[in-house]
N, C-alpha and C positions, 0 to 999 in steps of 0.2 A: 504494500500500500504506500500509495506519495502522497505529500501534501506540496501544494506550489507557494514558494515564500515571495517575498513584496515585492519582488523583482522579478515576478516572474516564472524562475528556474523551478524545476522539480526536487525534491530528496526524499528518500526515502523518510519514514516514520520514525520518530526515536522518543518514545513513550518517557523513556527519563528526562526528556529535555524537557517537554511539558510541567514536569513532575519538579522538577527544577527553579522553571520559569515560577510557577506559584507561591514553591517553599522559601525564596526569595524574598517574595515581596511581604511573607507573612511571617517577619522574622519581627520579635519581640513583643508580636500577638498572641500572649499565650491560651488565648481562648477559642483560637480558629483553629481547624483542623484541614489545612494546605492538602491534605491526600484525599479530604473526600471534594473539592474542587477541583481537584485535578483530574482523580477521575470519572467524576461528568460530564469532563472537558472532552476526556478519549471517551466514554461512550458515546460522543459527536462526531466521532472522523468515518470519514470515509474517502475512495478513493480517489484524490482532485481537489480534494480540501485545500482550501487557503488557511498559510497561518491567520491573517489577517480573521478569518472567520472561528480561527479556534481562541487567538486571543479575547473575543468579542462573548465566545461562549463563557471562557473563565469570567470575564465581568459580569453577565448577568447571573451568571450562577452564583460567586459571590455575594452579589446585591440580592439575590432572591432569597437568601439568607441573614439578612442584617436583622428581620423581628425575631427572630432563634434567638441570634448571639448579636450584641454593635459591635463585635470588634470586625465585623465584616464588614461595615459599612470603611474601617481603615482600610480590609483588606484591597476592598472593591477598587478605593480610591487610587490606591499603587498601583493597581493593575492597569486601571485606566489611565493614569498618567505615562508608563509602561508605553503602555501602545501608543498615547500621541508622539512620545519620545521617537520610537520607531517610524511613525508616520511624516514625520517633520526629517527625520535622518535621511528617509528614501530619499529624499528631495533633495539629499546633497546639504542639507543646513545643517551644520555641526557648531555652532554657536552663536550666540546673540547676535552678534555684528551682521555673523550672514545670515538670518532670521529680517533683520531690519533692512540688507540693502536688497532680500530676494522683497520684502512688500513693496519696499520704492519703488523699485522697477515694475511692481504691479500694479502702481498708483495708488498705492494703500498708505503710503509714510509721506509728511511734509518736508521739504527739501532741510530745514533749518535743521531737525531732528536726527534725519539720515547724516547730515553732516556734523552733526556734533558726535553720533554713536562712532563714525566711521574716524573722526579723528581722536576719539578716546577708545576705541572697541579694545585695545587691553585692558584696560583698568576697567572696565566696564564687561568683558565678557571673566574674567579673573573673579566678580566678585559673586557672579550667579551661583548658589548654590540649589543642585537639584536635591539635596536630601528635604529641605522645606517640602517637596513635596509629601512625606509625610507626615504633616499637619494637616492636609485636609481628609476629611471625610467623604463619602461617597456623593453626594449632592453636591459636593463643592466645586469637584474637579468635574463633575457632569454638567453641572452650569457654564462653569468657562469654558470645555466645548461644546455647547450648544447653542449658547449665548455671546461669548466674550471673543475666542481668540480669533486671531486673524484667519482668513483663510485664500488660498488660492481664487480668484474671480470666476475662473472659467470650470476647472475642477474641482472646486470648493473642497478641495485639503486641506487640513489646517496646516499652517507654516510658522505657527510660531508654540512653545512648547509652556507648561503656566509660569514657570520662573521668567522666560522671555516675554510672556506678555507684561507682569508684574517692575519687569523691569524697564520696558518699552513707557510703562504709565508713566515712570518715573523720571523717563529723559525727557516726556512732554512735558513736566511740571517744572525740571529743575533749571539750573542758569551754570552751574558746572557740576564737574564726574564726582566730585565730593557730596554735593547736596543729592544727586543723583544717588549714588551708591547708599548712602544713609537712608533716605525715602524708600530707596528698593526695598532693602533690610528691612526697615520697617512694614512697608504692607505685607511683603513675602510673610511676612512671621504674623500676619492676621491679626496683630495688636488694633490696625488702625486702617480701616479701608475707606475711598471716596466712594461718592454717588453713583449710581452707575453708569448715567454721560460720561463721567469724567473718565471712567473704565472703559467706554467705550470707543471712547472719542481721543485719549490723548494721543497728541503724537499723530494721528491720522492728517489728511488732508484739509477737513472740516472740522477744527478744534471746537465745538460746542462743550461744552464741559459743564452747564451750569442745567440744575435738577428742576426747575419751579420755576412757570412763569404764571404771572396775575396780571391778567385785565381786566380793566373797568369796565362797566358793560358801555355798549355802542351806543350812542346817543339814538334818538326814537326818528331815525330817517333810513333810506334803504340804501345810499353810500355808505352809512358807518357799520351798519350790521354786515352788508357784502365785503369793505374792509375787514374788519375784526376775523369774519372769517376766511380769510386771506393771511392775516396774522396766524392765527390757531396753524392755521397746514403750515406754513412756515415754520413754526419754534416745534409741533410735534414730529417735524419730520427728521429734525437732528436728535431726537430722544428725549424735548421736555415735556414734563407733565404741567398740566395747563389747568388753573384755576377761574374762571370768570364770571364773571357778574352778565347777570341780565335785567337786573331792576329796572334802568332808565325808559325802558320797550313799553311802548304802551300796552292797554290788557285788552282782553278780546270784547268786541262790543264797543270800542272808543270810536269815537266821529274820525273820518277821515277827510278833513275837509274839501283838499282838492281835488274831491272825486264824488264828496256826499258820499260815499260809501261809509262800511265800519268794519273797522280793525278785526281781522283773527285771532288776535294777540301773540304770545309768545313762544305758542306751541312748535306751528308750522316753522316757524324759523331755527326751534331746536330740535326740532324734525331733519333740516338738512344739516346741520351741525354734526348733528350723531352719524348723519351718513360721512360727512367727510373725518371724520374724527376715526371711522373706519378706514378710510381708504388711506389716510396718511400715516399708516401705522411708524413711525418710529422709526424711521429710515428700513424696515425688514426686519429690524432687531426686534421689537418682542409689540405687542399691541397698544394702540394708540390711548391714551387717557387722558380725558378732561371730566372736569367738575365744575360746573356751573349752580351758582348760587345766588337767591331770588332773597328781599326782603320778605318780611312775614305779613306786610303791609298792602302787596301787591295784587291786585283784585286777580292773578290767577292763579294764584296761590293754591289752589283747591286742584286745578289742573296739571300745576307743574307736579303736584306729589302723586299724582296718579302716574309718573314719566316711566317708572319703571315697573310698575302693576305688569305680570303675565298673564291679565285678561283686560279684552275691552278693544279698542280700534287700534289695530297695530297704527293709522295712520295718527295715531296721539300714543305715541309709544318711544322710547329713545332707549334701547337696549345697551348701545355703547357709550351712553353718559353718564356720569355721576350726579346726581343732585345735592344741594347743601342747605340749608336753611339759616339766613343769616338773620337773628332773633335781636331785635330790641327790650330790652329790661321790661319796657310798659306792659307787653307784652303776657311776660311772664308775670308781669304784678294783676294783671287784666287776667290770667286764668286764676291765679288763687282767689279774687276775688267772684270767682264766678262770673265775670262782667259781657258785654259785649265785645266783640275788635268788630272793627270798620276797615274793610277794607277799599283801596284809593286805584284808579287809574293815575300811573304816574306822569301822563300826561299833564292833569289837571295839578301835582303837587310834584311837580319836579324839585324842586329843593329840598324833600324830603331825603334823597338817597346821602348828602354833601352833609347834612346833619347827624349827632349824636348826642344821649345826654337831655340836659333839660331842655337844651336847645332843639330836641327834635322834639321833645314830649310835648315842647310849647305851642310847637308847629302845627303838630299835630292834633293836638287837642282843636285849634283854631279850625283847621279844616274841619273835626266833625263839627264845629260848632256852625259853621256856615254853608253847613249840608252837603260838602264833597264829594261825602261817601260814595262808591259805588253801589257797595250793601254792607247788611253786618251779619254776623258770624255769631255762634257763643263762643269765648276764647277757649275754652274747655272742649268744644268739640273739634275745634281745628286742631288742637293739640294732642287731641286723641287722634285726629288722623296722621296727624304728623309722626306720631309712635306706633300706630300701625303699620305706617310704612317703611319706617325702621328697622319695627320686627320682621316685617314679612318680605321684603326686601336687600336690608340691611343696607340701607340709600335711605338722603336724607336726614343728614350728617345737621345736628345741633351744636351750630356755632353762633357766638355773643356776639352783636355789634357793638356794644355802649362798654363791656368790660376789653374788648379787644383796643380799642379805639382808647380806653384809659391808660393802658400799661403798656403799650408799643411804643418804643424810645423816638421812632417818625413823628410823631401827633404833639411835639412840643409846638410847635405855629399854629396860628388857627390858618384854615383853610386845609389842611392839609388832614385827610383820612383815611380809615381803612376800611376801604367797601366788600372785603373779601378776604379768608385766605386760601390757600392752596389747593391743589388735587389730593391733597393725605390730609390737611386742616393742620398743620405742623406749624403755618408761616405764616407771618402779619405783617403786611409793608403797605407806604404810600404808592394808589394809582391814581391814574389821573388819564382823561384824552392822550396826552402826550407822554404819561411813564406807564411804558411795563412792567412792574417788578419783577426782579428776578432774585432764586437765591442758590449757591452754591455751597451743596452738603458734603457731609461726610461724618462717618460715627467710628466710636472709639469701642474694642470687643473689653468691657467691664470682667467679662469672664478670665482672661486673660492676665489679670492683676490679682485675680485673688488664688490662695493658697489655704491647705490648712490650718497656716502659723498665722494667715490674716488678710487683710486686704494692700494692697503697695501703691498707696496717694505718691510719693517720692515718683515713681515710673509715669503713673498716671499723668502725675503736673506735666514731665519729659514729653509725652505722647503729646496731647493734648498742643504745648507750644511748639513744636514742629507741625502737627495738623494746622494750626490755624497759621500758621506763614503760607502753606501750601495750597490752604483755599483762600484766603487772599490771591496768590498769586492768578488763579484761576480766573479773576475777575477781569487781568491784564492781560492775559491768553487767549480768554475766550472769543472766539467766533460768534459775534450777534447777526440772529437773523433778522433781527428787526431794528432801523434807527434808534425807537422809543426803548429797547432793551436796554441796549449799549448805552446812554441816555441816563437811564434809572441806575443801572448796577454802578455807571462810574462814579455816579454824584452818591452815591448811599453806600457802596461798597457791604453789602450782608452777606455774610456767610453764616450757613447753619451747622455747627458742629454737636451732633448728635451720639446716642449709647448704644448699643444694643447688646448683650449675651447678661441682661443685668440674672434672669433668672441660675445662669451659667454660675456666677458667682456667688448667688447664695447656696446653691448646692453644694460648692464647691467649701464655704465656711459651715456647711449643714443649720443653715437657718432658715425658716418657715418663712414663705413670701410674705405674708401679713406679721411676724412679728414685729414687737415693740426695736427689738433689735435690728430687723431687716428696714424698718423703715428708717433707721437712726441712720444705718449707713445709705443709703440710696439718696436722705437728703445730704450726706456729708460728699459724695460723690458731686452729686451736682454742684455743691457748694465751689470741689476745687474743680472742677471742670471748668466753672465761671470764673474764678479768680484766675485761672491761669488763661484761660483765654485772653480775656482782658488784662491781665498783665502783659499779653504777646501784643493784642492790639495796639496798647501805649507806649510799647516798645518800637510797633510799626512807624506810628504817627511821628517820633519824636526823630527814628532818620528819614520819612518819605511825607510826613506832613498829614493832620486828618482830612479824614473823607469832606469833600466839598461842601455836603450838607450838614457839618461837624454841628454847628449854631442851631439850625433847628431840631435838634433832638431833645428828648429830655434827660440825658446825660451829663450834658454841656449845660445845663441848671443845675446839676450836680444831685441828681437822683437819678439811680442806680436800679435795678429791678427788684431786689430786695424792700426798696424804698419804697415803689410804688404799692407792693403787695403788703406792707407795715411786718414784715420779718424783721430780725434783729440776726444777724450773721455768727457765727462764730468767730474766735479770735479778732475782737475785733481792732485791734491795735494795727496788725497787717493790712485792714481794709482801709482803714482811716490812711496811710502812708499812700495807696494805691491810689484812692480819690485825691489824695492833694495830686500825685503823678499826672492822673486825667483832668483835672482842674486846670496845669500846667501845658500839659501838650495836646490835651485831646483823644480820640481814639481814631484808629484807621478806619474800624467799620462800624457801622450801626447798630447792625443786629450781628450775634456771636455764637447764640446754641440755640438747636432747636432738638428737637424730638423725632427725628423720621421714623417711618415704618418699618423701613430695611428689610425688607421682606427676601429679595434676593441678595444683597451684599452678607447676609446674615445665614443664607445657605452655602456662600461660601466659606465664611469664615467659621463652619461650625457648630453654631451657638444659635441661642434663642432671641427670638426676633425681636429688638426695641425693648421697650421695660417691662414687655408681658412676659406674664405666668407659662408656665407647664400648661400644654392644652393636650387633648388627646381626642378622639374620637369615640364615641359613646354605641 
């Protein structure tokens, strides 16, 4: 019996080399049993077999074993990085350099990048190490090829190997082989990975690299809604996730004067939204997403929550959108009190969306006093439906306007709000007609730091100030699709530095997620997360100057986020020395941590997703 190897050629069968190949990669697994994988693998040959096809059996056979025993999910993972190794080798690529100069020439690497690898590729192919591939788990290394790594255009082989792409992120980010090499290290070891544009995108041709964008909704004309979405397929097609507003849109049933007709309202236009929000999926990388979000005030309020109902007229249906609900305080004071809501064509009360606070509650009260109303509601039954569709959807997403708009360090000017946050609800910045916000993440594996002797704040703080240089930097790199992006990130500079594997860590110190103990550390974590971030910020500002809109924040009044939410910090002697620091120079960026979902950066790194619990399947 022959098996034909990657080149082609025939050899005969040699049952040990199999048996080999597996007991390799399952070396310091002492839970897996390498013989019965392997031979599953031979009860797969036959005559003509490709290795390539017998490598492919040991991986799923591995993997179809990971609920048995985890340490197959290691075992899985060697295996698979195993075979890319091989696949990338056919091809002649025997190290980074020529990893990077075979994409260039494919049109896959930016010239600045190809040229900086190719005149540092010693020191830079010297520092990859392929044993880090035993750090990830079987989802991990399955993600970055299927998702992440480079591949051939035409044959779609992968051509670069995960230490090479890992490190390939790294030459897009850095400015020399030093900061390069260091970055590598760092993500390679899963302590701290970016978002996943920036995963995707560095170093390629089209540097997009930033996670989040937010628009204001379009002003209530049919240029600004065909613009906007014009904008959406632009920023979705490089990989961002896309929050927007649709409040300003009139509601259905509004006069149309130039026609004496009346409006359909809001549906039918995020009817085609949803369609193009399909077709622009994320440049082919993984499905397009947006969130659009309606005030609570908006007379189709009732219809936009029915958007993702799996019954009723598909043509009032929007399967590929998110919906959000952006809730005024009054609102919620108006359901406990059992009261009415009124709801407004915002045609007739456009100045309602630009307000917040008493300022809106004023506003509004006026309008129902001078009979606006479209109609009213019980606030309690709109709210019930709002949780229906929550539950039965899991769309629908309850977000604050009046507490967002209080503690978002933008909103120190008046004029200036927050009409929206994100596709995940992570993000709170100023839009406007003319600013897009944008934000660029990245989270830290909390799992990573802890041990059973304790938790390592000293590493933590290290992580953390290398992260936020390098998303900063991201701000300067990045590729904007749109004027009004480029625009917003350069005058506000936000980055979102985020946690994930926090559950990863309390196992790891055997503390119950709800304990008084677990919560003691999770606030102490975020505590140095923030101080060191903003320690880096003020370190930025004071050699490159702050962010343009440094003055209207509410920092530069010298309250802090702590301040806004009336917390008292720990240590507070180091705080106090830090605030004089930002009083003095300022900070680089506005916003500093956020919370993302990391849903996939979190499958690579191992670890559980953002600050949630153990979940399991019921």
């Amino acid at each position: 019996m022959r098996v034909l190897k990657r080149n082609g050629s025939p050899e005969p069968v040699d049952v040990g080399k199999i048996v080999r190949a597996v007991s390799r990669c399952a070396d310091g697994l002492a839970e897996v049993d390498p013989l019965r994988v392997a031979t599953r693998t031979i009860s797969g040959l036959y005559d003509g077999a490709t290795t390539a096809e017998l490598d492919r059996l040991s991986i799923h056979t591995a993997a179809s074993l990971i609920a048995e025993e985890p340490q197959y999910s290691r075992l899985a993972a060697r295996l698979l990085a195993t075979y890319v190794d091989k696949e990338v080798q056919n091809q002649e690529i025997h190290s980074f350099s020529q990893a990077v100069r075979h994409a260039a020439e494919q049109g896959l690497i930016n010239e600045q990048v190809a040229g900086f690898v190719a005149e540092n590729s010693r020191k830079l192919n010297d520092t990859i190490e392929p044993d880090r591939n035993a750090l990830f788990e079987y989802f991990g290394v399955r993600t970055l090829v299927d998702r992440y790594l480079l591949r051939n255009p035409e044959g779609r082989e992968v051509i670069e190997t995960p230490q090479y792409f890992f490190m390939r992120v790294a030459c897009g980010l850095a400015r020399t082989p030093g900061e390069a090499r260091d970055f590598y290290r760092l993500i390679s070891s899963l302590r701290y990975l970016p978002s996943s544009p920036t995963l995707f995108n560095a170093g390629s041709r089209h540097t997009q690299l930033s996670s989040c964008y937010l628009l204001d909704s379009p002003q209530d004309d049919l240029e600004s809604i065909y613009d906007r979405y014009a904008d959406v397929a632009k920023l979705s097609k490089f990989a961002g996730g896309i929050g927007l507003s649709y409040t300003r849109v009139r509601s259905r049933g509004s006069l149309i004067r130039g026609t004496n007709g009346q409006s359909n309202g809001i549906v039918p236009w995020l009817k085609t939204l949803d369609s193009s929000v399909a077709a622009v999926n994320q440049g082919g990388r993984r499905k397009g997403a947006a969130c659009v979000y309606l005030e609570t005030w908006h007379a189709d309020i009732e219809e936009f929550l029915q958007l993702r109902d799996n019954t009723g007229d598909e043509a009032r249906r929007t399967h590929n959108l998110n919906i959000a609900n952006w809730v005024p305080d009054l609102f919620m004071r108006r359901v406990e009190e059992d009261a009415p809501w009124s709801l407004f064509d915002p045609k007739l009360v456009p100045h309602f969306t630009d307000l917040y606070g008493a300022a809106f509650e004023a506003a509004y009260a006026a309008a129902e006093e001078a009979g606006l109303a479209a109609k009213q509601v019980p606030a309690r039954d709109l709210y019930s439906r709002m949780m229906r569709t929550l539950a039965q959807t899991g769309n629908g997403w309850m977000t604050f306007k009046d507490a967002s708009n209080a503690k978002c360090n933008q909103t120190q000017r008046d004029g200036s709000v927050i009409h929206l946050s994100n596709l995940c609800t992570e993000i709170l910045e100023v839009t406007s007609e003319n600013e897009i916000a944008v934000c660029n993440l990245g989270s830290v594996n909390l799992g990573a730091f802890a041990a059973p002797e304790g938790f390592d704040f000293e590493e933590l703080g290290a992580v953390v100030r290398t992260a936020v240089v390098h998303l900063d930097r991201v701000i300067d790199l990045n590729f904007y699709p749109t004027d009004e992006a480029k625009a917003s990130n350069l005058r506000w500079r936000p980055v979102g530095l985020g946690s994930m594997g926090l559950q990863d860590a309390f196992f790891k110190l055997r503390l119950e997620f709800d304990s008084p103990e677990a919560r003691e550390l999770s606030a102490r974590i975020q505590e140095e997360i923030y101080f060191n971030a903003l320690t880096t910020s003020c370190e930025l500002a004071q050699s490159n100057g702050p962010h343009p809109a440094w003055d209207e924040t509410r920092a530069s009044a010298g309250a802090l986020q702590f301040d806004l939410w009336g917390v008292t910090p720990s240590e507070p002697g180091r705080w106090k020395e830090l605030e004089a620091q930002i009083a003095e120079h300022g900070l680089r960026n506005s916003l500093l941590v956020a919370i993302a979902p990391t849903a996939t950066i979190a499958s690579i790194a191992g670890c559980y997703e953002c600050i949630e619990p153990q979940v399991s399947n019921l």
